[in-house]
TORPA-897692 format. One line per 5 residues: number of its first residue (from 1); for each residue x, y, z of N, C-alpha, C. Coordinates in Angstrom, 1 decimal. Each point is the difference from the previous one (the first is absolute). Layout:
<pts>
NUM> X,Y,Z,X,Y,Z,X,Y,Z | ...
</pts>
This chain:
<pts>
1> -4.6,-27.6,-15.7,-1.0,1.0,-0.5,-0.2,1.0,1.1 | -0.3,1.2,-0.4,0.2,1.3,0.7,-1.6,-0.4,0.9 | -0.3,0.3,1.0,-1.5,0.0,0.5,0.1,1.7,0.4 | -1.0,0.3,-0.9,-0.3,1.3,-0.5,-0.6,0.8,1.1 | -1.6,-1.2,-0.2,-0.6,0.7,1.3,0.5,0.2,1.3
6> 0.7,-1.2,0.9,0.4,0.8,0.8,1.6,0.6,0.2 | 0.6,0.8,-0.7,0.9,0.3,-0.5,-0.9,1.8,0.1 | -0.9,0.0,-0.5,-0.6,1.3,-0.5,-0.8,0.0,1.3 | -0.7,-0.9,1.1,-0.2,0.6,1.4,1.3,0.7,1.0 | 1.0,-0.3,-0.1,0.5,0.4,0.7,1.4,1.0,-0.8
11> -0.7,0.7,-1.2,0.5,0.7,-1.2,1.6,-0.4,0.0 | 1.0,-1.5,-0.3,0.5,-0.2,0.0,0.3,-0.3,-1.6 | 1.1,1.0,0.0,0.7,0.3,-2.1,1.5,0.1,1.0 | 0.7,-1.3,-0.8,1.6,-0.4,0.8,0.8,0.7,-1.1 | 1.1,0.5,0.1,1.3,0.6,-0.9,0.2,-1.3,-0.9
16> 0.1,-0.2,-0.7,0.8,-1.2,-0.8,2.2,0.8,-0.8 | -0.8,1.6,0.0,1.6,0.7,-1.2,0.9,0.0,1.2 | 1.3,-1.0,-0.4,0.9,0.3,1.0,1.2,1.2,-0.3 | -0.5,0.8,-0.8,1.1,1.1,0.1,-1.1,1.0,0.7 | -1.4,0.0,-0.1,-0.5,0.9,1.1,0.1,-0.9,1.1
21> 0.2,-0.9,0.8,0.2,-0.4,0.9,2.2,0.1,0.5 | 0.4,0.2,-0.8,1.2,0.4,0.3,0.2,1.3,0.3 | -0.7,0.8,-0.8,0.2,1.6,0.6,-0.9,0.4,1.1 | -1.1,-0.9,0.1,-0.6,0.4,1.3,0.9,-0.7,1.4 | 0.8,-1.0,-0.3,1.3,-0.1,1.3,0.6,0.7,0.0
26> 0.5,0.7,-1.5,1.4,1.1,0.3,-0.7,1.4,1.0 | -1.4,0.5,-0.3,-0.5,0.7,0.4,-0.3,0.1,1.3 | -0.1,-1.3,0.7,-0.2,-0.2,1.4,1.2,-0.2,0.6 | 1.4,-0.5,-0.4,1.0,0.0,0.6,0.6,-0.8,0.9 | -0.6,-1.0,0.7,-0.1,-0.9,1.0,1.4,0.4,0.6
31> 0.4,0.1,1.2,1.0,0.1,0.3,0.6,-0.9,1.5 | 1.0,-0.5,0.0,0.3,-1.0,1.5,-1.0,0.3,1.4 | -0.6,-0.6,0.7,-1.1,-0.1,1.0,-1.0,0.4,-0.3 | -0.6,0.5,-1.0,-1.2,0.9,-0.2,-1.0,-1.0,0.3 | -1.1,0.6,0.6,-0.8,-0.8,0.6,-1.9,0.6,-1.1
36> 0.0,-1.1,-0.9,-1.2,0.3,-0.7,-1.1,-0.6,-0.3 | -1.6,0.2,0.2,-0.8,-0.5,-0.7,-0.6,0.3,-1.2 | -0.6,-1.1,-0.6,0.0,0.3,-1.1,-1.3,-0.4,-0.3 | -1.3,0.7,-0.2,-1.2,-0.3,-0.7,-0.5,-0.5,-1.1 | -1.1,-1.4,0.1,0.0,-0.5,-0.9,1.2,-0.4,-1.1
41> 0.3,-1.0,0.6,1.3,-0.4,-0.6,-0.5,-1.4,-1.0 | -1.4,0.3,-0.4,0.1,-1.1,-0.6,0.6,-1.2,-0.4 | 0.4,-0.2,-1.2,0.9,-1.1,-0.4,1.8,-0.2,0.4 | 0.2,1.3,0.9,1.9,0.3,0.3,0.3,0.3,-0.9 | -0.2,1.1,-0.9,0.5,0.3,-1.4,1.0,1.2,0.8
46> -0.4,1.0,0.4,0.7,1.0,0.5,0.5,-0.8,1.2 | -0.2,-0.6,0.9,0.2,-0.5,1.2,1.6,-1.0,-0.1 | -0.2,-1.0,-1.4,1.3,-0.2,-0.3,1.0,0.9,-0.4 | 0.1,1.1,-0.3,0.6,1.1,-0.1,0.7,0.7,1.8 | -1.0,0.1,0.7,1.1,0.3,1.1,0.1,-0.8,0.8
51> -0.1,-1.5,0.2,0.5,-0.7,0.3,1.4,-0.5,-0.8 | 0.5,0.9,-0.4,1.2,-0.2,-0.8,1.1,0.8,1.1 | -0.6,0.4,0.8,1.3,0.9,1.1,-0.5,-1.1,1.1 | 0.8,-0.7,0.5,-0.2,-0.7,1.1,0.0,-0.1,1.4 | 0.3,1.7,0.0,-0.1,0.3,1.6,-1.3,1.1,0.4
56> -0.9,0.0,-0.8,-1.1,0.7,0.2,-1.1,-1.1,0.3 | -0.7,0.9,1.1,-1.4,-0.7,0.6,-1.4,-0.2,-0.9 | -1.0,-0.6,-0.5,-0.8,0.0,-0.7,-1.3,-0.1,0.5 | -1.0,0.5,0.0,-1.7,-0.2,0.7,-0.1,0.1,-1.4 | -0.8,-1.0,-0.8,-1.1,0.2,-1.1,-1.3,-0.8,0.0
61> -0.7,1.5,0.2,-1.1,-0.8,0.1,-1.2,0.5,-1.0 | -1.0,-1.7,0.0,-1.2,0.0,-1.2,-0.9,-0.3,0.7 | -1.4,0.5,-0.9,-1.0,-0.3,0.3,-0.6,-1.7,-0.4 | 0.7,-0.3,-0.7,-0.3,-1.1,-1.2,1.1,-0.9,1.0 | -0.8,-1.4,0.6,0.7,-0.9,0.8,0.7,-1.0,-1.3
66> -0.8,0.4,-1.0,0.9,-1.5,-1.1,1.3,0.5,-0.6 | 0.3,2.2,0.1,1.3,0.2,-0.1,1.0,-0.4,1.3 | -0.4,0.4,1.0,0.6,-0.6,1.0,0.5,-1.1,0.5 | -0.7,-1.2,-0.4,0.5,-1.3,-0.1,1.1,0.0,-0.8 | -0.2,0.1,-1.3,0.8,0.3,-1.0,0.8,0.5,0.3
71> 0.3,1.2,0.7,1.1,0.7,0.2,1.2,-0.7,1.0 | -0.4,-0.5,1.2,-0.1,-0.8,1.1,1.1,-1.5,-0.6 | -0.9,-0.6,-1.0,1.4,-0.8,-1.0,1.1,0.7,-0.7 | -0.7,0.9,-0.8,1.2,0.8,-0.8,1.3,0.2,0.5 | -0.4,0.7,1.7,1.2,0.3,0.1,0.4,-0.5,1.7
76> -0.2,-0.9,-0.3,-0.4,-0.8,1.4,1.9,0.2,0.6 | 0.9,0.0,-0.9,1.6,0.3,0.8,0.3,1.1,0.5 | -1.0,1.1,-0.3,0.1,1.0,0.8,-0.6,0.1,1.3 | 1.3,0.2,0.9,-0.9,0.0,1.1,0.3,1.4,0.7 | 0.1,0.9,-0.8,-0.3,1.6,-0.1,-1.2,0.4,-0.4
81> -1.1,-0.8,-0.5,-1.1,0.6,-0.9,-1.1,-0.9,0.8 | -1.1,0.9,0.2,-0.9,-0.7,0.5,-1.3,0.3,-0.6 | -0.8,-1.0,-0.4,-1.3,0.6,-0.9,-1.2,-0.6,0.7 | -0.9,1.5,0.1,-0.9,0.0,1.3,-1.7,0.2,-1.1 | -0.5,-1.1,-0.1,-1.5,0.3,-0.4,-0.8,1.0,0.5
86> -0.5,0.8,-0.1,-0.5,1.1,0.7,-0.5,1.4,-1.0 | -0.9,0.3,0.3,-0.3,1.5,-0.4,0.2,1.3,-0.1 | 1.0,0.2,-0.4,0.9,1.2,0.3,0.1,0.9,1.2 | -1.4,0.4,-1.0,-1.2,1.1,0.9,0.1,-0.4,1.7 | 0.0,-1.0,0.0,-0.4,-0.2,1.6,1.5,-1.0,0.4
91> 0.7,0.5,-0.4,1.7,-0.3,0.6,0.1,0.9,0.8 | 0.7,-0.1,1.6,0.7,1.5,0.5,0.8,-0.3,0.1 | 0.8,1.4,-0.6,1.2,0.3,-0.1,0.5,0.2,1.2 | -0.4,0.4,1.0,0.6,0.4,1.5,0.6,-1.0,0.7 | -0.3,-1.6,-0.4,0.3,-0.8,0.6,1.4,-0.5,-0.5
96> 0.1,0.5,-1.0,2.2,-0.3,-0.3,0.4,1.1,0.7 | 1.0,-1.1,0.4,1.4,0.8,0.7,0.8,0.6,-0.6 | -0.1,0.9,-1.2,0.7,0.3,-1.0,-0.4,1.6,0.2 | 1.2,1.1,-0.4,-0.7,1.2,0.3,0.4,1.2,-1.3 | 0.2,-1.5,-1.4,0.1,0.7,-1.4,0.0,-0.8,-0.9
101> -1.5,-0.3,0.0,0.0,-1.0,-0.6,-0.2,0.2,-2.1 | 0.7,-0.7,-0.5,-0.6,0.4,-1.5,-1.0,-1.0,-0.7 | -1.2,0.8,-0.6,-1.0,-0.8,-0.5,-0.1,0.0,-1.9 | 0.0,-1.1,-0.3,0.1,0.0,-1.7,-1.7,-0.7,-0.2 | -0.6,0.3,-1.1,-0.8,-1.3,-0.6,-0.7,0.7,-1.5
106> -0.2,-0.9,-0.6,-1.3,0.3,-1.2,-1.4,-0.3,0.7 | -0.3,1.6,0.2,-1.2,0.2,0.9,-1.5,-0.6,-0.9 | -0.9,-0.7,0.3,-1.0,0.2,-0.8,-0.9,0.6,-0.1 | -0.5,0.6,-1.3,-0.4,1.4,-0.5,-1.1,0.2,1.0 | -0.6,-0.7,0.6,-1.7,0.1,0.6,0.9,0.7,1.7
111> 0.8,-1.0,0.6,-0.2,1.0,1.2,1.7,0.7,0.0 | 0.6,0.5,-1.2,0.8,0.6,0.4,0.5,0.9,1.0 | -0.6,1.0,-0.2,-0.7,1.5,0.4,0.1,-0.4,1.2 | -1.1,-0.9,0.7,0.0,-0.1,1.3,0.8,-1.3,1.1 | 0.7,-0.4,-1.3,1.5,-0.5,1.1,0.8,1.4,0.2
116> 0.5,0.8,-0.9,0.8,1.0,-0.1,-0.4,0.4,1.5 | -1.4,0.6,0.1,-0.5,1.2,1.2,0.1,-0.9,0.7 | -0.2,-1.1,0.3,-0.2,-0.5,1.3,1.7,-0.5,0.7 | 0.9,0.2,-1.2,0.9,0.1,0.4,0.9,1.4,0.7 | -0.6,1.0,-0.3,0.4,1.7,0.6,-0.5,-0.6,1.3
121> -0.7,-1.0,0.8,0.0,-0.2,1.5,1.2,-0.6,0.5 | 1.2,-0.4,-0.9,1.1,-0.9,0.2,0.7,1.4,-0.4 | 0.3,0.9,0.0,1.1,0.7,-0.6,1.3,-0.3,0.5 | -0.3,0.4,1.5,1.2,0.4,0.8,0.9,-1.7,-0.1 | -0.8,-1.1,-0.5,1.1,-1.1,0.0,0.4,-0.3,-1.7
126> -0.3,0.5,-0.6,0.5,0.0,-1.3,1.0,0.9,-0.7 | 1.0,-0.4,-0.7,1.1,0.5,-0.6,-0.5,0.8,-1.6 | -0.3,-1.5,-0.6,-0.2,0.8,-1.5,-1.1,-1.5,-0.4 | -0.7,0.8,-0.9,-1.2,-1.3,-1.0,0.3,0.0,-1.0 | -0.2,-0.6,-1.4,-0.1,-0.3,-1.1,-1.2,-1.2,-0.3
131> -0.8,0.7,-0.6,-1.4,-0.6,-0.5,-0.1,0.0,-2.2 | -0.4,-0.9,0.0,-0.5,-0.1,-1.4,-1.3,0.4,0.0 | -0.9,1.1,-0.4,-1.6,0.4,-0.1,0.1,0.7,-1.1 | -1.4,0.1,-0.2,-0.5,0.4,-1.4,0.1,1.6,0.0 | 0.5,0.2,-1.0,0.3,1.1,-0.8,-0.3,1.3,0.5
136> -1.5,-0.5,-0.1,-1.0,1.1,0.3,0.5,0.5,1.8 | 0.2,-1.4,0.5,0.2,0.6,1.3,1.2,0.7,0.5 | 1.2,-0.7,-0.6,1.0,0.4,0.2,0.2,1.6,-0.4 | -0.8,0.3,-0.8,-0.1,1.8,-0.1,-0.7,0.7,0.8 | -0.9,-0.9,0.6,-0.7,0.8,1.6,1.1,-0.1,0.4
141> 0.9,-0.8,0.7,0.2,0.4,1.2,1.6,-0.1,-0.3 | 0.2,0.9,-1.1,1.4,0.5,-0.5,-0.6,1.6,0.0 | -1.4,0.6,0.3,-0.5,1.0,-0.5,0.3,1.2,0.8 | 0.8,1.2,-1.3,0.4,1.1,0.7,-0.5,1.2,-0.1 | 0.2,0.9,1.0,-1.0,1.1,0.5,-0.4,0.7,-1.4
146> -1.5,0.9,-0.2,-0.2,0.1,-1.3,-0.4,-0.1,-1.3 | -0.1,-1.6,0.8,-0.2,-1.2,-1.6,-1.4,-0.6,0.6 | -0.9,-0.2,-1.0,-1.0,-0.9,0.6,-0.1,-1.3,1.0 | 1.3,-0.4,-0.1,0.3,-1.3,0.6,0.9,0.7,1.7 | 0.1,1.0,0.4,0.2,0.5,1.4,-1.2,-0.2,0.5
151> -0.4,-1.6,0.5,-1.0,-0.4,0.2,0.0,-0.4,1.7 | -1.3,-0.6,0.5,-0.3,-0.7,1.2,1.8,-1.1,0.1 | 0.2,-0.8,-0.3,0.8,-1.0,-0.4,1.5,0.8,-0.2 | 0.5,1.1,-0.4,1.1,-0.1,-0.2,0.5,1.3,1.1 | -1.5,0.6,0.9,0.3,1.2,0.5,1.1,-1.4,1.2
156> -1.6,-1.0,0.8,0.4,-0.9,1.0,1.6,-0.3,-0.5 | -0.3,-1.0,-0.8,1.4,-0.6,0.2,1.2,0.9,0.0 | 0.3,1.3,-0.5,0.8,1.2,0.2,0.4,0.3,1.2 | -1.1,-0.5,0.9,0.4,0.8,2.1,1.2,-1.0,0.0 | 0.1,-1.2,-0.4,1.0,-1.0,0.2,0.9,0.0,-0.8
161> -0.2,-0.5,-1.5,0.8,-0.6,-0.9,0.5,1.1,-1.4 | 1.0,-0.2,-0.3,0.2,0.8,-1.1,-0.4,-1.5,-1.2 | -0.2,0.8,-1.6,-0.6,-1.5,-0.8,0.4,0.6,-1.0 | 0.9,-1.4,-0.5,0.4,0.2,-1.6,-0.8,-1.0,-1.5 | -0.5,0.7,-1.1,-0.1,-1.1,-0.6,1.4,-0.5,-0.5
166> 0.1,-1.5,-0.1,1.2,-0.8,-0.5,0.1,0.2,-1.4 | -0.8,-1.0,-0.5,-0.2,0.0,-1.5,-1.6,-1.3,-0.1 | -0.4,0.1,-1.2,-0.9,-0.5,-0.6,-0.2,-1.5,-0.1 | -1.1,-0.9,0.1,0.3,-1.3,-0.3,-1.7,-0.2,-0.9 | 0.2,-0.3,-1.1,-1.1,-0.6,-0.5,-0.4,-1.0,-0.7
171> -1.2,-0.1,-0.4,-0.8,-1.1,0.4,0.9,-1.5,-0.7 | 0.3,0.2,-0.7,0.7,-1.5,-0.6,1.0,-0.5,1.1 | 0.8,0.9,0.8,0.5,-0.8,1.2,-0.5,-0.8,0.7 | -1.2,-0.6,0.4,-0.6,0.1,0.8,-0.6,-2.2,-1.0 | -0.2,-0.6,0.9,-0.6,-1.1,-0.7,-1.3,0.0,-0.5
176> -0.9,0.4,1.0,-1.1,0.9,-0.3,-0.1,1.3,-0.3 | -0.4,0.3,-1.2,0.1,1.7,-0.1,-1.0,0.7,0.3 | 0.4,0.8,0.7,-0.9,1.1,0.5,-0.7,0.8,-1.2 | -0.5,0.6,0.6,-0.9,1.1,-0.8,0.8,1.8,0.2 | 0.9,-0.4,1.1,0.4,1.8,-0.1,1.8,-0.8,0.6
181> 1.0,1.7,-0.7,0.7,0.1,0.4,0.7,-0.4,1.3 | 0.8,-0.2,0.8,0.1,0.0,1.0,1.7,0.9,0.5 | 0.5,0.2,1.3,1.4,1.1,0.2,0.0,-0.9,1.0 | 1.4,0.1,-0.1,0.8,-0.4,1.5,0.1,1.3,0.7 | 0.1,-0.1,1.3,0.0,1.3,0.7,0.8,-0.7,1.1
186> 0.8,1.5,0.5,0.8,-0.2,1.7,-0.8,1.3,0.3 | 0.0,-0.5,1.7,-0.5,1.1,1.0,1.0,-0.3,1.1 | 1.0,1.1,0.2,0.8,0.0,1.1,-0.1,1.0,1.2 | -0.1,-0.6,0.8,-0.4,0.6,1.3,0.5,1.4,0.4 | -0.6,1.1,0.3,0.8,1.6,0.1,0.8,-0.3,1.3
191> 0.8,0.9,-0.2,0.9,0.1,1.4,-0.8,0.4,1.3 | -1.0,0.6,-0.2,-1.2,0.6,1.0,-1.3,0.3,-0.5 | -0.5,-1.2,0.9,-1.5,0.5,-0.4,-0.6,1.2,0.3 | -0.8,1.1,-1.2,-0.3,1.0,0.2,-1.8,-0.2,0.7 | -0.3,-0.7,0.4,-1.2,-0.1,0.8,0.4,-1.2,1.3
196> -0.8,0.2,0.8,0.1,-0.3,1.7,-0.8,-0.9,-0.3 | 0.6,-1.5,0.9,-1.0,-1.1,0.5,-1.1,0.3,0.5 | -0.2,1.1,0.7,-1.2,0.1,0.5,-0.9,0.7,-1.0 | 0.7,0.9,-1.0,-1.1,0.7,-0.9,0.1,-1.1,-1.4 | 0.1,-1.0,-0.2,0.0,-0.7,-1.4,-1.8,-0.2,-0.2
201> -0.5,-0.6,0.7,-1.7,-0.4,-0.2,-0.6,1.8,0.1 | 0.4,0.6,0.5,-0.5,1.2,-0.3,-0.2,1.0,-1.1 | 1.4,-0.3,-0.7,0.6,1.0,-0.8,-0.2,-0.7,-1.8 | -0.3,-1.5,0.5,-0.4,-0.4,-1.4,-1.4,-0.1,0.2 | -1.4,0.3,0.9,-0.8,0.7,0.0,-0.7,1.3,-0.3
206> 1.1,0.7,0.0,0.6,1.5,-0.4,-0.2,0.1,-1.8 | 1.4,-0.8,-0.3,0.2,-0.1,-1.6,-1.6,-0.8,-0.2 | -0.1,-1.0,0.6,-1.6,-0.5,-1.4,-0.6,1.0,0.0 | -0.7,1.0,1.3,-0.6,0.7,-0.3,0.3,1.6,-0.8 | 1.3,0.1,0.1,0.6,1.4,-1.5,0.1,-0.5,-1.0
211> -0.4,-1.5,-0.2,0.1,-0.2,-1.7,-0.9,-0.8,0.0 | -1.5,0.5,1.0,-1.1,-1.1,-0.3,-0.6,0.6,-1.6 | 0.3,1.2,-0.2,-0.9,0.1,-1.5,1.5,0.7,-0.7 | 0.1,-0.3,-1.1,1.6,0.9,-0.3,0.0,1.0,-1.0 | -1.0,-0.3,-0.6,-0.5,1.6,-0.3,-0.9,1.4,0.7
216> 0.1,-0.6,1.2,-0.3,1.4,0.9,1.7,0.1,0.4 | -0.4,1.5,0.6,1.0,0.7,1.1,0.4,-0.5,1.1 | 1.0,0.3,0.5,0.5,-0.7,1.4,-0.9,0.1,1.1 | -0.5,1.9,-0.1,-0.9,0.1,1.0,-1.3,-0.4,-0.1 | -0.9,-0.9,-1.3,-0.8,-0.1,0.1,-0.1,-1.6,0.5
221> 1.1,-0.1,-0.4,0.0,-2.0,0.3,0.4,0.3,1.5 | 0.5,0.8,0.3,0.2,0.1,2.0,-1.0,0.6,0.3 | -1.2,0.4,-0.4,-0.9,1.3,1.2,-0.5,-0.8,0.9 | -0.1,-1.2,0.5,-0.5,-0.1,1.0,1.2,0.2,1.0 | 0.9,0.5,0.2,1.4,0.0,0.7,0.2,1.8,0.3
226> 0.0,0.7,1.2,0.2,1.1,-0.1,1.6,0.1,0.0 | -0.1,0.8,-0.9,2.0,0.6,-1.1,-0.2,1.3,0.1 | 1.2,0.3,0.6,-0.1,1.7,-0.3,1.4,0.2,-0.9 | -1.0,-0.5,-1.2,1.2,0.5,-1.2,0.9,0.7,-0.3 | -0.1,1.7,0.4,0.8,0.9,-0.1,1.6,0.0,1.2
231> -0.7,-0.5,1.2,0.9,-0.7,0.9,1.0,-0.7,-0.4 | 0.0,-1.2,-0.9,0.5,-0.7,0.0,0.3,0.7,-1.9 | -0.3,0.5,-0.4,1.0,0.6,-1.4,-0.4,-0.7,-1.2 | -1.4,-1.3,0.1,0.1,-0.6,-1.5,-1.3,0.3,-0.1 | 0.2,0.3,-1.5,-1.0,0.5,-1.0,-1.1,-1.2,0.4
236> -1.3,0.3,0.1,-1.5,-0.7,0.0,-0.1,-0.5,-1.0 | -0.2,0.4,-1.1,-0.2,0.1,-1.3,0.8,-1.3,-0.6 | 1.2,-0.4,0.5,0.7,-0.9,-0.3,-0.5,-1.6,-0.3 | 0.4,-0.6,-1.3,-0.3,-1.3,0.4,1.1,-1.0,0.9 | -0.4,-0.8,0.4,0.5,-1.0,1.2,1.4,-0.4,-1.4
241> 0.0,0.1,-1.1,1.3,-1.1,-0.2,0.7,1.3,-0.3 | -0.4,1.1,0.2,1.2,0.9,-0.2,0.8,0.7,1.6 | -0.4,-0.9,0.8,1.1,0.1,1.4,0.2,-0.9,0.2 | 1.7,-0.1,0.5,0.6,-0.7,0.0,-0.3,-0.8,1.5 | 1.1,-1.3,0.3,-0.5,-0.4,1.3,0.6,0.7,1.5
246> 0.8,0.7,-0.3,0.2,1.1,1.0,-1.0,0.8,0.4 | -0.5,0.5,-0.8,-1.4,0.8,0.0,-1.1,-0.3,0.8 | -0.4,-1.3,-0.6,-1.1,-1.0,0.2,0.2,-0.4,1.6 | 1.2,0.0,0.4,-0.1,-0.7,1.2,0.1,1.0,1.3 | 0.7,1.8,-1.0,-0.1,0.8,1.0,-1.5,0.3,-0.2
251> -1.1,0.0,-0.8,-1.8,0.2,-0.1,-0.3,-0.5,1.2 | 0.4,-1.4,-0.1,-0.4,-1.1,0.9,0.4,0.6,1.3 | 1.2,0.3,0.2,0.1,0.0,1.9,-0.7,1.3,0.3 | -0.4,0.7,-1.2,-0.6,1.4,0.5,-1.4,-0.1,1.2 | -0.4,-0.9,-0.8,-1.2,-0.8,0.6,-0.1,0.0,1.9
256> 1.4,-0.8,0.6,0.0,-0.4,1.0,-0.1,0.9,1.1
</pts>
């Protein structure tokens, strides 16, 4: 019997369709030494999937110690795969020796968002992601300049990652069905990051504040910041999702 309640504290809805679980391995690719963790790996539904290349390294880790046990038997012959009880959120990445690393999981819907951002503090050791999230999110932060969704979320992850949606997964895949759509997404790391280690906490200080209200203007969501608009060539009048991140980040150094 499914235990609902705590299944729904720790917003845990597992894949059951193994052809959406087969195209999300074709999609990720696993390839000889690839060194990957993998979030909330629940039951090893996707987890048995790249444990099918046998020369790749595995960290998966859950919040939920009774997947972990569980997992710990499942695949107890692997001694490539290690499954670590733990809170995502408060895993650091800095401590592998790995300097490309790839991250898979079906994120859950409550702190997706903020595994994603707290992973732009890991950029420079990551290769490429692929997350399962809800619908709704996966168009934030697929969101392009112009469109309502050229938001807080898709400007950030942009300085790093380019982001594709995959394709669709809904609710009947799922053993528990959700209430909304959900996308597979990849984010693969830019060849160069267009924002500085030293200016990252600054510059996404920057963006909350040009899209703290988004139906004002750029210059009214910046007036506490002296801009000499004409200097720098962009219209005032402008809203924040109609410049692009080139723009936004030359606004920003104008500042300094």
């Amino acid at each position: 019997m499914i235990d609902r309640f705590r299944r729904k504290k720790f917003g845990q809805n597992y894949l059951k369709d193994i052809l959406v679980l087969s195209k999300m391995y074709e999609c990720i690719n696993p390839k000889r030494n690839d060194f990957f963790i993998e979030i909330g790996p629940g039951q090893g539904a996707l987890t048995n999937y790249l444990l099918k290349e046998s020369s790749l390294t595995l960290k998966a880790i859950d919040i939920d110690k009774l997947n972990i046990d569980f997992l710990k038997k499942k695949f107890s012959s692997y001694k490539h795969a290690e499954f670590i009880h733990k809170d995502f959120l408060k895993y650091d990445l800095e401590k592998l020796d790995c300097s490309s690393i790839r991250i898979v999981g079906n994120l859950p819907y409550n702190v997706s968002t903020q595994i994603i951002m707290n992973l732009l503090n890991y950029h420079k050791k990551i290769k490429d992601m692929h997350f399962l999230v809800q619908k709704e999110v996966a168009i934030k932060i697929n969101g392009k300049i112009k469109t309502k969704n050229w938001s807080k979320l898709a400007i950030k992850i942009s300085c790093f990652f380019e982001s594709e949606m995959l394709f669709n997964v809904y609710p009947e895949s799922f053993d528990i069905k959700p209430k909304v759509d959900s996308t597979f997404i990849r984010l693969t790391l830019k060849p160069k990051s267009l924002i500085k280690e030293n200016e990252i906490e600054s510059f996404f200080k920057f963006v909350d504040d040009a899209l703290i209200t988004k139906r004002k203007t750029i210059k009214n969501n910046l007036k506490k910041y002296n801009i000499d608009w004409d200097k720098l060539n962009i219209n005032p009048a402008s809203r924040t999702e109609e410049l692009n991140l080139e723009t936004l980040i030359r606004l920003f150094r104008s500042l300094s």
